[in-house]
C-alpha positions in Angstrom: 192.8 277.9 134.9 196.8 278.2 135.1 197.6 281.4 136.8 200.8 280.7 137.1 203.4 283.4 135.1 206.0 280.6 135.2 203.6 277.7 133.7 204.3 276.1 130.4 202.2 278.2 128.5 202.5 279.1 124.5 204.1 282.4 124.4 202.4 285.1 122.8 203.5 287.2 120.2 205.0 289.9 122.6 207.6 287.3 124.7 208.5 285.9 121.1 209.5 289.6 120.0 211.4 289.6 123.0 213.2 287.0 123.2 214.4 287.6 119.7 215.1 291.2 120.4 217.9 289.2 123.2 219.5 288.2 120.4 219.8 290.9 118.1 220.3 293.7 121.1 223.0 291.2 122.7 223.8 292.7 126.2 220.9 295.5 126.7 218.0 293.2 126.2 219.2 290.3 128.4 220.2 292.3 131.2 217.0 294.1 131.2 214.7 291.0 130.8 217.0 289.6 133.8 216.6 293.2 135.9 212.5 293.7 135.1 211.1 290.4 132.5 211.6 287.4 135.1 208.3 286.3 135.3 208.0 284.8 131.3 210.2 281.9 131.4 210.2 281.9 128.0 211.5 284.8 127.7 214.2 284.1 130.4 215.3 281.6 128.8 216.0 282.8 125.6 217.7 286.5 127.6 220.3 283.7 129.6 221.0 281.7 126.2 221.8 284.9 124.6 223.9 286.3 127.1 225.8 282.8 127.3 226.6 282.7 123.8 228.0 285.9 124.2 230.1 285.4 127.1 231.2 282.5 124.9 231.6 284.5 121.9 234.4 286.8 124.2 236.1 284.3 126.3 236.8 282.0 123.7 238.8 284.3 121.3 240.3 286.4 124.1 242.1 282.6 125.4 242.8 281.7 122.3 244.8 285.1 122.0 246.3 284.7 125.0 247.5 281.0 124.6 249.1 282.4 121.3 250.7 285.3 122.7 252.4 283.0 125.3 253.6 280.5 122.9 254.7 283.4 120.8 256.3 285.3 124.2 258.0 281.6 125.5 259.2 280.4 121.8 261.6 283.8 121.8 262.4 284.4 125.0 264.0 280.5 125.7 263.8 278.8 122.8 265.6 275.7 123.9 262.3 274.5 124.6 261.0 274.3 121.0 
């Protein structure tokens, strides 16, 4: 028998919960599962997923905001360029 906690293994019903609780919690449940849950990959998985869609989720509109303001910022301050 596997003995393994990093195997292949179904997941039970409790690393399912979990790793759709890292979902709806967004940042508490992955950074816990990262701090005390590493042994269930499954479950690992699913916490670094979560907290890369999120991470995603932030950087994405926050350069998109930026990039705006600066054509914004550049189009009145010399606007021989546009």
């Amino acid at each position: 028998m596997d003995t393994n906690p990093l195997s292949l293994a179904k997941p039970g019903i409790g690393s399912r919960i979990v790793a759709l609780l890292a979902y709806v919690v967004v940042l508490i449940v992955p950074l816990l599962v990262l701090l005390f849950g590493r042994k269930q990959r499954f479950v690992l998985f699913h916490a670094c997923q979560s907290l890369g869609i999120t991470l995603v989720a932030i950087v994405v509109p926050l350069l998109w905001f930026m990039i705006g303001w600066l054509f914004t910022f550049f189009s009145v301050q010399v606007p021989l360029l546009y």
